[in-house]
C-alpha positions as a LaTeX table, in Angstrom:
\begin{tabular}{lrrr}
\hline
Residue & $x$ (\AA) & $y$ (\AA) & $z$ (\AA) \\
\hline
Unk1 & 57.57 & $-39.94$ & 99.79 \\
Unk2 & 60.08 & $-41.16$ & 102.39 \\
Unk3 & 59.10 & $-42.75$ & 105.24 \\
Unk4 & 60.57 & $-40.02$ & 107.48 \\
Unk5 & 58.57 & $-37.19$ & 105.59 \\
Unk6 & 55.39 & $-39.84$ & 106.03 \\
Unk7 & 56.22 & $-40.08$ & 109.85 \\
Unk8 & 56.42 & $-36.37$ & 110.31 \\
Unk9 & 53.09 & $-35.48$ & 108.25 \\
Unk10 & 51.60 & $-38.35$ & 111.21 \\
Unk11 & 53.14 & $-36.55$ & 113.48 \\
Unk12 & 51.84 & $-33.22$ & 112.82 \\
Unk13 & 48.38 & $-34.03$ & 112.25 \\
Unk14 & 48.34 & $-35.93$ & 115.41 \\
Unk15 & 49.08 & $-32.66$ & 117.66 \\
Unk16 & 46.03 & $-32.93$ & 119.99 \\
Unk17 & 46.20 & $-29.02$ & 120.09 \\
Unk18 & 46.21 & $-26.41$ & 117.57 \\
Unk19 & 49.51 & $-25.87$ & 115.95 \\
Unk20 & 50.51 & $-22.94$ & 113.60 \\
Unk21 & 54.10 & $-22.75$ & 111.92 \\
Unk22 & 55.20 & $-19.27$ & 111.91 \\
Unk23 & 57.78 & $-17.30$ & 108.98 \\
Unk24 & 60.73 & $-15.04$ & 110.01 \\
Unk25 & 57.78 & $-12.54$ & 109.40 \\
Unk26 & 54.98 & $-13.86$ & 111.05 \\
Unk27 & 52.77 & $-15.38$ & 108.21 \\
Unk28 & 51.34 & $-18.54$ & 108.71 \\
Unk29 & 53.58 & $-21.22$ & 106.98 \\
Unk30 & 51.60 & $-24.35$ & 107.92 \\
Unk31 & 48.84 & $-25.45$ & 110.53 \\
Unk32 & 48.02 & $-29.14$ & 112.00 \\
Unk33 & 44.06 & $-29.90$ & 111.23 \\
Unk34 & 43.46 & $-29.17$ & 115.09 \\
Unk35 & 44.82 & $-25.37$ & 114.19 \\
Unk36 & 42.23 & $-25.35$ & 111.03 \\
Unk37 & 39.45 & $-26.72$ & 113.75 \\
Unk38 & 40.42 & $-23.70$ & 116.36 \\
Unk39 & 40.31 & $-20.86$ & 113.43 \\
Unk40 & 37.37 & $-22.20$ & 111.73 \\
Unk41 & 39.43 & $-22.02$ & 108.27 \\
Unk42 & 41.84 & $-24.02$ & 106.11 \\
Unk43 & 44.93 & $-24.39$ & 105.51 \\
Unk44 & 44.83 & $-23.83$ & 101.99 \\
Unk45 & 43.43 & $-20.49$ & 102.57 \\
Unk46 & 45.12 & $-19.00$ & 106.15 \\
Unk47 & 48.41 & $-19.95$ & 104.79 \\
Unk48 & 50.67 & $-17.23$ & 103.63 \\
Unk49 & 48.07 & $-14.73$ & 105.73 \\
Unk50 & 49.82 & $-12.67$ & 108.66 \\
Unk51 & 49.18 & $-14.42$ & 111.89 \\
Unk52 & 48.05 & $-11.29$ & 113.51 \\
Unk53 & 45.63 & $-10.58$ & 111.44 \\
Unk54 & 43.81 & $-14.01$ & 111.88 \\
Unk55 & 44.43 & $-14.43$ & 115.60 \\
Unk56 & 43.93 & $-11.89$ & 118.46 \\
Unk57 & 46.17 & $-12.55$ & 121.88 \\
Unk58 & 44.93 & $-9.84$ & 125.10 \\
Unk59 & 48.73 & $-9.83$ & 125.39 \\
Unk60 & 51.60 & $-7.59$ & 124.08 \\
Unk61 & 53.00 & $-10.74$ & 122.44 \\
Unk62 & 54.37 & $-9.41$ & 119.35 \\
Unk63 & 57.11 & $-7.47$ & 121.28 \\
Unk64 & 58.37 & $-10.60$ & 123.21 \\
Unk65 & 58.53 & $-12.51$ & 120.10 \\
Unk66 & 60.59 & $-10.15$ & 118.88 \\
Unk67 & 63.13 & $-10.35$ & 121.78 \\
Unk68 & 62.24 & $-14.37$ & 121.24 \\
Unk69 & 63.27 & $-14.35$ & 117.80 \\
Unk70 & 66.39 & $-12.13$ & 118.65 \\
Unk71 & 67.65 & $-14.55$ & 121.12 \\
Unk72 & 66.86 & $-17.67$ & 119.84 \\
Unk73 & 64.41 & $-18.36$ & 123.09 \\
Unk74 & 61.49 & $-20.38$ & 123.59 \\
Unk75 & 58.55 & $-18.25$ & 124.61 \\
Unk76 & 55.31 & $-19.33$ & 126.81 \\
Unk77 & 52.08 & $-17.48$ & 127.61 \\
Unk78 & 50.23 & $-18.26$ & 130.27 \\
Unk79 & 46.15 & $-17.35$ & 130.65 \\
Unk80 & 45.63 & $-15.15$ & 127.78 \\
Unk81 & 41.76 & $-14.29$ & 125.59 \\
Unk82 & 42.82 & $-15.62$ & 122.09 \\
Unk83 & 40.11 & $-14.87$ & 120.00 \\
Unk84 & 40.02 & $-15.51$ & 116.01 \\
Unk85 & 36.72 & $-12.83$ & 114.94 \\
Unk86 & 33.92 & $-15.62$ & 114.61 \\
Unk87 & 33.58 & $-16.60$ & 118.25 \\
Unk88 & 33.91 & $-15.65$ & 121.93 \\
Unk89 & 38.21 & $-15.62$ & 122.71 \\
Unk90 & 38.98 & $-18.69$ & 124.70 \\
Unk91 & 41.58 & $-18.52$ & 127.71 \\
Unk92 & 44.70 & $-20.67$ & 126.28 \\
Unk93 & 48.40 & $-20.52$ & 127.12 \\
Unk94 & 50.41 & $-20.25$ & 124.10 \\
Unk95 & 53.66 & $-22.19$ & 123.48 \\
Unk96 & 56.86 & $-20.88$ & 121.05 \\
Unk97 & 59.68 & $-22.04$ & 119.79 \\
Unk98 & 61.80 & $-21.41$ & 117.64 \\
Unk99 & 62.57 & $-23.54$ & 114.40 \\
Unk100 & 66.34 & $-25.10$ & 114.30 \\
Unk101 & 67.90 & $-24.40$ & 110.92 \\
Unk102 & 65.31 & $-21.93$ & 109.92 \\
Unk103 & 66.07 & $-18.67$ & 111.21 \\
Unk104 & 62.87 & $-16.55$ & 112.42 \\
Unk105 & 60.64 & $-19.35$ & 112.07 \\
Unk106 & 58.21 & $-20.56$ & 115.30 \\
Unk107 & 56.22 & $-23.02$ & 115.79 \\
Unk108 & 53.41 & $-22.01$ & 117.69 \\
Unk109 & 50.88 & $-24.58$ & 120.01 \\
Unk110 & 47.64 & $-23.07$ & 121.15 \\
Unk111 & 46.14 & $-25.18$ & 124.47 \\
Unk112 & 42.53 & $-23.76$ & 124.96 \\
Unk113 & 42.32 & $-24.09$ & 129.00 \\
Unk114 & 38.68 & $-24.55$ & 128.57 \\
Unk115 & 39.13 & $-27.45$ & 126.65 \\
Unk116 & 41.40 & $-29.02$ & 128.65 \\
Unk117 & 39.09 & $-28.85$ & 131.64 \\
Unk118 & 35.93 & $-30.01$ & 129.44 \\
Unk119 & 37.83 & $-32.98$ & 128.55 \\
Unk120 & 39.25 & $-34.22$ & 131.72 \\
Unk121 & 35.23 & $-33.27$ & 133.25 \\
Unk122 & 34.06 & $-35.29$ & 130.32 \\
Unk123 & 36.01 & $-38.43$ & 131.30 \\
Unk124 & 35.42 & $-37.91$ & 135.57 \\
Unk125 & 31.53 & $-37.14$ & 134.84 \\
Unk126 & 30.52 & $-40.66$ & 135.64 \\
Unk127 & 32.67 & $-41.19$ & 138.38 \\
Unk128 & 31.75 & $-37.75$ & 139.68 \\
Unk129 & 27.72 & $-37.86$ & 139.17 \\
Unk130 & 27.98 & $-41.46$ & 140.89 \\
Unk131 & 29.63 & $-40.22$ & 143.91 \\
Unk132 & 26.96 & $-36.65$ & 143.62 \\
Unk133 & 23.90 & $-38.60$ & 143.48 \\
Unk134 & 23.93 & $-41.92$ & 145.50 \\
Unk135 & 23.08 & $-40.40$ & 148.46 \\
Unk136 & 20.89 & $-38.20$ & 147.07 \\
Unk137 & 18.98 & $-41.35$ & 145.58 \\
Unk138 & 18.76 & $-43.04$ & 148.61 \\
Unk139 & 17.28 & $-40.00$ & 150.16 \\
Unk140 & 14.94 & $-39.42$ & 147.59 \\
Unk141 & 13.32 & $-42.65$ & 147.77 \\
Unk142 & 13.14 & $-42.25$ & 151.90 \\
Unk143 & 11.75 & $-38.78$ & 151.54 \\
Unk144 & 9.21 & $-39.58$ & 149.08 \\
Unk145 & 6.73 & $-41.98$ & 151.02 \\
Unk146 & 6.52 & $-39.92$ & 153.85 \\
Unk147 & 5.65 & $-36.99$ & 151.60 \\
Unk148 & 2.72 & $-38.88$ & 150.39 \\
Unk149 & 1.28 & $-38.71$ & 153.44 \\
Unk150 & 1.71 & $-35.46$ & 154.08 \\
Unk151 & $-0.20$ & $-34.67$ & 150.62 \\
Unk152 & $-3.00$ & $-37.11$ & 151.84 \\
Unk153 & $-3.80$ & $-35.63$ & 155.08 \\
Unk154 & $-3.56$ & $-31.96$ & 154.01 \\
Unk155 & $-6.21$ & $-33.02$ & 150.93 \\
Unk156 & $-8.39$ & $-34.52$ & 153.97 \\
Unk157 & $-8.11$ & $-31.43$ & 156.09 \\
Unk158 & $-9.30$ & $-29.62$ & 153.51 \\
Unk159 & $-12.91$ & $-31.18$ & 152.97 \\
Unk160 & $-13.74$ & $-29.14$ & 156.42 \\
Unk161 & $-12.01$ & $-26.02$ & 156.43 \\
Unk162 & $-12.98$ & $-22.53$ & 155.42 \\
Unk163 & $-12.06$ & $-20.75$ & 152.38 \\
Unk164 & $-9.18$ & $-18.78$ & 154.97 \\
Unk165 & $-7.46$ & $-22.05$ & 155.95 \\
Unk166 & $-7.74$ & $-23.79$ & 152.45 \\
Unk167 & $-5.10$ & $-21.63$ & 151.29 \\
Unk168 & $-2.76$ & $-23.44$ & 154.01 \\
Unk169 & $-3.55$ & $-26.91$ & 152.71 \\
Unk170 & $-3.29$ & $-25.95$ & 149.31 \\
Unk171 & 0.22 & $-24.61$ & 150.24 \\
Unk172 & 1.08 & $-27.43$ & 151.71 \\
Unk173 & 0.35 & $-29.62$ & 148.86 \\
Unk174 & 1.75 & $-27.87$ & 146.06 \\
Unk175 & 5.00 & $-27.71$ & 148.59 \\
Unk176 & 5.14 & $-31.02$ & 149.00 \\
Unk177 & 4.63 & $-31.66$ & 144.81 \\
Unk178 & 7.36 & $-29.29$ & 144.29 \\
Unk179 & 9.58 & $-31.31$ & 146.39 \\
Unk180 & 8.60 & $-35.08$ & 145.31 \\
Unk181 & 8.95 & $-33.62$ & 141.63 \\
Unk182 & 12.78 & $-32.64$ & 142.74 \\
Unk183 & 13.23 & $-36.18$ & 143.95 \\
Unk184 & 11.86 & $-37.99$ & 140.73 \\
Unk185 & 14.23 & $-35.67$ & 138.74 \\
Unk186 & 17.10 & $-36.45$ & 141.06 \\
Unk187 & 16.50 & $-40.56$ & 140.51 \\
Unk188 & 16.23 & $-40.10$ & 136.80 \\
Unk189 & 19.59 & $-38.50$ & 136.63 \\
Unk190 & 21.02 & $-41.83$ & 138.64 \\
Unk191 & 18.69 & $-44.28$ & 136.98 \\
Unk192 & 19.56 & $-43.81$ & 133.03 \\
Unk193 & 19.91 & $-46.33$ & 131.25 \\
Unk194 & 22.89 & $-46.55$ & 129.29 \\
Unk195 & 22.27 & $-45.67$ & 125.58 \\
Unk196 & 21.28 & $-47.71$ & 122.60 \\
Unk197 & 23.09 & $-46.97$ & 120.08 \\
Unk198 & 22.35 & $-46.78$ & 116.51 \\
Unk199 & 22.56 & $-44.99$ & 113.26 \\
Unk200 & 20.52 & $-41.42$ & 114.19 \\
Unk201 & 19.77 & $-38.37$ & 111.38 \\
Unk202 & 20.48 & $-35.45$ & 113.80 \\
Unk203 & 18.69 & $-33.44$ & 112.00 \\
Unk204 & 15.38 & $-35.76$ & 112.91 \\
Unk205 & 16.30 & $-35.38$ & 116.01 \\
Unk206 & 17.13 & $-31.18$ & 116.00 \\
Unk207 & 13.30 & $-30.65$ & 114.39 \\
Unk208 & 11.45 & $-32.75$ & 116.90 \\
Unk209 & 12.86 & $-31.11$ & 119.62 \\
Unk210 & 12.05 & $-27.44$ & 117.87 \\
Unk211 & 8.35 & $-28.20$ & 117.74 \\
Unk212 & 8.08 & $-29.80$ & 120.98 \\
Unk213 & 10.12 & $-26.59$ & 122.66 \\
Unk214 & 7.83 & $-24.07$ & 120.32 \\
Unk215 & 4.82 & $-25.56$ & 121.46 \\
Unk216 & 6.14 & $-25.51$ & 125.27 \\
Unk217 & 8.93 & $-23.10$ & 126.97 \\
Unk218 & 10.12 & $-21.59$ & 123.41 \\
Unk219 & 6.85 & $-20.25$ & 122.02 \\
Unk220 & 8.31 & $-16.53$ & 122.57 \\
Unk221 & 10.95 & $-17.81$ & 120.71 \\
Unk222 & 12.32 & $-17.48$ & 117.28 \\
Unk223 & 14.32 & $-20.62$ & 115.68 \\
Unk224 & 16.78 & $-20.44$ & 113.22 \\
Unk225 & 17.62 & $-23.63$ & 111.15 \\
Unk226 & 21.64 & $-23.69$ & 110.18 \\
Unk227 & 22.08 & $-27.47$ & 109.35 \\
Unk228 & 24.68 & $-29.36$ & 106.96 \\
Unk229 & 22.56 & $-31.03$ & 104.45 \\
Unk230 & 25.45 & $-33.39$ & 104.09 \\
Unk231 & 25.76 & $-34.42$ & 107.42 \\
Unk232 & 26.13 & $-38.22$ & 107.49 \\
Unk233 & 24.55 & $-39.93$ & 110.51 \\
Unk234 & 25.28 & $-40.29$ & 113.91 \\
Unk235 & 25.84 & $-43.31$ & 116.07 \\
Unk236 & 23.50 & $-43.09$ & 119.25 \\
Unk237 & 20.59 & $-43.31$ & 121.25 \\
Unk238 & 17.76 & $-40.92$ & 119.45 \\
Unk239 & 15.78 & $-40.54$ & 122.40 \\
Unk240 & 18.59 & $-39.42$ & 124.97 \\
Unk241 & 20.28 & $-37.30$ & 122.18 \\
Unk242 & 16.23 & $-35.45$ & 121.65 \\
Unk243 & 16.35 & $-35.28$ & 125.64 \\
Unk244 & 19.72 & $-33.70$ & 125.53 \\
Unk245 & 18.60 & $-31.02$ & 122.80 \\
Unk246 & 15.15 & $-30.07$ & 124.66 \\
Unk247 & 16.74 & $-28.97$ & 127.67 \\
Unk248 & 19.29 & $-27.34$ & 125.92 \\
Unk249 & 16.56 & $-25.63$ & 123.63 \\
Unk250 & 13.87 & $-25.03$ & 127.49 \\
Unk251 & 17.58 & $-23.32$ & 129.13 \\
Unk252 & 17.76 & $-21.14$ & 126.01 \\
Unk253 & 14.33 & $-19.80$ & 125.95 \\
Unk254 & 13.83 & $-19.73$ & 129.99 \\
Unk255 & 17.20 & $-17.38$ & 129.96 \\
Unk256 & 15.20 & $-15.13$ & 127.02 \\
Unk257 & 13.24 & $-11.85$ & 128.45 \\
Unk258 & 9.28 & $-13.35$ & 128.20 \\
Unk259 & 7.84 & $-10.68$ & 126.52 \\
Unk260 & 10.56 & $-9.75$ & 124.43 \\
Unk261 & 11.72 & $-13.47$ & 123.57 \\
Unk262 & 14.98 & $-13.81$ & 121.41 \\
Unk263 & 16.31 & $-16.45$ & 118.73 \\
Unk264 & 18.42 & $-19.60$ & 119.40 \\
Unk265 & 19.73 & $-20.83$ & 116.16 \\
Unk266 & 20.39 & $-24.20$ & 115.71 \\
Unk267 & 23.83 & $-25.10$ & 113.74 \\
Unk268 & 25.07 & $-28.29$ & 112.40 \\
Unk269 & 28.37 & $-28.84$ & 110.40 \\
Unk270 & 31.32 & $-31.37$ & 109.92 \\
Unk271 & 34.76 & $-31.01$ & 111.64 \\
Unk272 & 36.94 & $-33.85$ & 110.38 \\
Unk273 & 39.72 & $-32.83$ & 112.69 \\
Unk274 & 38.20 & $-32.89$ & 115.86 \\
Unk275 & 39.53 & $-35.57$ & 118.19 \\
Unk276 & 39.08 & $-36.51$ & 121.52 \\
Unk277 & 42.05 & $-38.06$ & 123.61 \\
Unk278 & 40.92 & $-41.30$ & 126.13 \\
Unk279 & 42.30 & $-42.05$ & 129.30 \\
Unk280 & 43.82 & $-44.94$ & 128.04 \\
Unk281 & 45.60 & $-42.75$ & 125.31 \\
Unk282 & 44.00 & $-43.88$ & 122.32 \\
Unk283 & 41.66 & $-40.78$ & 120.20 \\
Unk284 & 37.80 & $-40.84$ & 118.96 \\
Unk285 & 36.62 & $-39.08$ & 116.14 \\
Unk286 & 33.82 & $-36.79$ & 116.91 \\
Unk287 & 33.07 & $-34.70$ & 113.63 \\
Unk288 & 29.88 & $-33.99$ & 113.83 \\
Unk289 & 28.86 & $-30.82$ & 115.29 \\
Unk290 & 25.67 & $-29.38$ & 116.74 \\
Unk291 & 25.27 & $-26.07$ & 118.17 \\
Unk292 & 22.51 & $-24.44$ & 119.91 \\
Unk293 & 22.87 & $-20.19$ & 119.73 \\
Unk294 & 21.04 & $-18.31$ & 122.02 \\
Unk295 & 21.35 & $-14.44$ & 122.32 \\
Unk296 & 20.25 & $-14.19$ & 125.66 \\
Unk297 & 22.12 & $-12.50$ & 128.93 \\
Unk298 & 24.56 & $-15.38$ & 128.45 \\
Unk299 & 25.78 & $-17.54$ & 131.75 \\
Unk300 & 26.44 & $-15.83$ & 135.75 \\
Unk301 & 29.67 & $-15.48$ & 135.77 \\
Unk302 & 30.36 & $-17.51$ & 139.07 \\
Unk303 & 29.03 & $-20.69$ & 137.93 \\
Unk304 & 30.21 & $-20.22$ & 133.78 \\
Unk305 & 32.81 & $-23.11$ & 134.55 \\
Unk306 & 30.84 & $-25.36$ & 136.57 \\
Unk307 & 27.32 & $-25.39$ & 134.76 \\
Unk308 & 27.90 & $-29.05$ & 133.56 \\
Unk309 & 28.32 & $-30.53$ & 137.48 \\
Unk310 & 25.48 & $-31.79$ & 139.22 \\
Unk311 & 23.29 & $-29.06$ & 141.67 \\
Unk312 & 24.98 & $-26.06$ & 139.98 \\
Unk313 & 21.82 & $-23.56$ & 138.65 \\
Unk314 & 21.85 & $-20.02$ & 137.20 \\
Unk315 & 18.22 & $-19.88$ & 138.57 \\
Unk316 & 16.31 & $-18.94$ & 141.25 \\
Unk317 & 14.67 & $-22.63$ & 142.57 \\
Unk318 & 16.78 & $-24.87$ & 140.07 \\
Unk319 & 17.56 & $-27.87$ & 140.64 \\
Unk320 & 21.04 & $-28.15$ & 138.89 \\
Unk321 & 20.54 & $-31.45$ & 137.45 \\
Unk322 & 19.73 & $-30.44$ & 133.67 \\
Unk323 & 23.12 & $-29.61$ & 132.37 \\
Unk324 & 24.93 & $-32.41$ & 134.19 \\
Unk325 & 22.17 & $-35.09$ & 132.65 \\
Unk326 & 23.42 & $-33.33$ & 129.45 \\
Unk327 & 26.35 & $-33.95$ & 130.13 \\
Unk328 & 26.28 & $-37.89$ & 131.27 \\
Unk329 & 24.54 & $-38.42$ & 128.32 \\
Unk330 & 26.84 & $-37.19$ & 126.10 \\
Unk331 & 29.97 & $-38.96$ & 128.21 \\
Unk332 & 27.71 & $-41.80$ & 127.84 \\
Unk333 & 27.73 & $-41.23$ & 124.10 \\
Unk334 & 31.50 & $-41.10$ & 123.91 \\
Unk335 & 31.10 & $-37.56$ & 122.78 \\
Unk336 & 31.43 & $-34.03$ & 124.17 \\
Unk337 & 29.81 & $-31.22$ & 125.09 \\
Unk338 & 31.59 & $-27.33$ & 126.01 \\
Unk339 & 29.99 & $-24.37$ & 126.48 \\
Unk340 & 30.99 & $-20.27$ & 125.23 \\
Unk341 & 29.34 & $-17.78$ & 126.90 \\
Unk342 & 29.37 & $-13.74$ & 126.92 \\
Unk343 & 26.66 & $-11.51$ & 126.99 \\
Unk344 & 24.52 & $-11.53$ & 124.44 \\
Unk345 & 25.93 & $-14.76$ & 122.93 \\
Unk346 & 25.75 & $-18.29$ & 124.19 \\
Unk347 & 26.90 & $-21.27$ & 122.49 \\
Unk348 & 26.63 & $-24.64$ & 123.57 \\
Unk349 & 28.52 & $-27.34$ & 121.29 \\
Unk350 & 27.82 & $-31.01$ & 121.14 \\
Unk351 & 30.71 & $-32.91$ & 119.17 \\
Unk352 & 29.34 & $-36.70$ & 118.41 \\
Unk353 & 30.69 & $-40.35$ & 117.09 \\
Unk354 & 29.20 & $-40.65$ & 112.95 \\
Unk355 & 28.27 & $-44.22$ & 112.61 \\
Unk356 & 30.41 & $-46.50$ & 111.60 \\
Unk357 & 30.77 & $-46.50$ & 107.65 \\
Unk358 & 29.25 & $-50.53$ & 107.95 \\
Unk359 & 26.47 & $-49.94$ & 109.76 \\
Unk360 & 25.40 & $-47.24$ & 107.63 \\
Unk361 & 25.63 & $-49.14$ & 104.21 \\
Unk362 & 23.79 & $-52.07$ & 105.98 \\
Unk363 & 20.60 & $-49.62$ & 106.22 \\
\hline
\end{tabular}
C-alpha cells in the first residue's frame, strides 16, 4: 500500500464527524467509523444500500441534490431532524460536495448540533460550575449557622405551646431542614474531590446502583438489564461513576407516573469509533457506552438543552444541581455525557475512558 493511499485511509478515519461517500445514484459507497457510530451499523453492511433508505433528512434534500449534482455545486443544510430508525433524529447541518473526477459522486459530512454543543459544555463545565457555585458556597456556609438557631429556638418554643401553635414550629423547622439540606447539596457539588481512578467493571457498578434505586425511588419501577458481556473495564473512580448512575436511575423513576411506574433499561455496548476532540487538539477514546432508557414523559421542552448546567430543574422545588454533578463528574472523568429526549423516550448516554491495556493485565 502506498504511502499516499495509507495517508488518506488516516485521513478518513480521522473525520471527527460522520462522513458518508455517496454514488452517482445515491448508494452509500464508503463511510468514516464516526458515520458507522452515527447509524449504529457497519460499513460492511450499509455499503452498497441507498442512502435514503438508511437516513431520514426533515428536508426536501433529494431535489437540491439533484440540481447539486447537475451543476457541479457544493450543497449545505442548515438545522435539519436527521434521524436513522433506531433513535430520536438529531438536529445536524449537512455538508455536500461533489467528488472531482467522479461524476455524481458526494461526499457527504453529517455535524450533529447537539453534539457539538455537548462537547464544547463538556470542556467549559469546570470553568462554568466554578464560576456557578463559589458564591453560592460562600453563602451556604453563612446561611447555615444562623439556620441552626432558628431550628433551636422553634424546638424550644414548642415544649410550651398548644397543639394549634405546634403546627407553626413544626413548620418552621422542617422549613429550615429543607433549606440547610439545599445548602449541603450545593457544597457537595463545589467540594468533590477529584476522582481516583482505576480499573472499574461497569457492570458492578450498573447492578449496585439498580438495587439501591429498587429499594428507594425506583421500587414502582421495572429494570431491564441490556449489558455487553464483553465489555472490558473502565478507568475511573467506582464510587463517583455509582453516584453518577443513581441519580440518573432516582431522575428516571421520579419522572415515571407513581402508580403506574414504567421501565428504564439499562444498556451497555462498545463503540470503537467514538472520539472526543480536546481543546488542545489532540482526541480520547471513549468506547464504552452506558445508557440509561426511561419511557417516561421525556424532558420540558424549555430546559431540554440546558439540563446539564447548574440550577436548571424540570421539577417543582428542584434544586438543579443533580445533572450538572453528573456532568462534572463525568468532565472530571475525561468522558461524556448527552442526552435524547422525546416523549415517551429518554436516553441519557455516558461515553467513558477503558483502562489502559497495562493496567488491566497487571490485575
Amino acid at each position: 500500500m502506498s504511502t499516499n493511499t495509507e495517508l488518506l485511509t488516516q485521513l478518513w478515519s480521522s473525520l471527527p464527524v460522520p462522513a458518508v461517500l455517496l454514488d452517482a445514484e445515491e448508494r452509500i459507497a464508503d463511510m468514516n467509523p464516526a458515520a458507522e457510530g452515527f447509524m449504529n451499523n457497519s460499513a460492511k453492511w450499509l455499503v452498497g444500500q441507498p442512502i435514503w433508505d438508511r437516513l431520514a433528512v426533515d428536508a426536501p434534500i433529494e431535489e437540491s441534490l439533484a440540481r447539486a449534482r447537475e451543476h457541479g455545486t457544493p450543497l449545505f443544510v442548515n438545522d435539519v431532524d436527521v434521524g436513522t430508525g433506531n433513535r430520536p433524529p438529531l438536529v445536524c447541518n449537512l455538508q455536500l460536495a461533489p467528488v472531482q473526477n467522479y461524476p455524481g459522486w458526494f461526499i457527504m459530512l453529517i455535524s450533529p448540533r447537539e453534539l457539538a454543543g455537548r462537547m464544547t459544555q463538556s470542556h467549559s463545565v469546570k470553568s462554568a460550575a466554578k464560576s456557578a457555585i463559589g458564591m453560592a458556597e460562600m453563602l451556604a456556609h453563612e446561611i447555615k449557622n444562623p439556620l441552626a438557631g432558628i431550628t433551636g429556638a422553634a424546638q424550644l418554643l414548642s415544649m410550651n405551646l398548644t397543639k394549634d401553635d405546634l403546627e407553626l414550629t413544626d413548620l418552621i423547622v422542617a422549613e429550615t431542614r429543607r433549606i440547610v439540606k439545599l445548602l449541603e447539596q450545593v457544597e457537595q457539588f463545589g467540594n468533590l474531590s477529584a476522582p481516583e481512578r482505576k480499573p472499574v467493571n461497569l457492570h458492578d457498578v450498573l447492578d449496585r446502583a439498580r438495587r439501591s434505586t429498587q429499594l428507594g425511588a425506583g421500587a414502582h419501577m421495572k429494570f431491564i438489564e441490556d449489558y455487553d458481556p464483553s465489555l472490558p473495564l473502565a478507568y475511573g473512580d467506582p464510587d463517583q461513576l455509582l453516584q453518577v448512575v443513581l441519580n440518573l436511575l432516582k431522575n428516571a423513576a421520579e419522572a415515571a407516573d407513581p402508580k403506574e411506574g414504567g421501565t428504564i433499561r439499562l444498556h451497555t455496548f462498545f463503540e470503537h469509533s467514538f472520539r472526543m476532540r480536546r481543546p488542545d487538539g489532540s482526541t480520547q477514546k471513549l468506547p464504552l457506552q452506558i445508557e440509561v432508557i426511561d419511557d417516561g414523559p421525556g424532558l420540558p421542552e424549555d430546559i431540554k438543552g440546558d439540563v446539564f448546567d447548574p440550577f436548571v430543574s424540570g421539577r417543582e422545588n428542584g434544586t438543579g444541581l443533580g445533572l450538572a454533578l453528573v456532568s462534572k463528574i463525568i468532565s472530571d472523568h475525561d468522558g461524556w455525557i448527552s442526552v435524547e429526549s422525546v416523549p415517551g423516550r429518554t436516553v441519557f448516554r455516558i461515553s467513558l475512558p477503558r483502562a489502559p491495556r497495562e493496567i488491566e493485565e497487571n490485575r
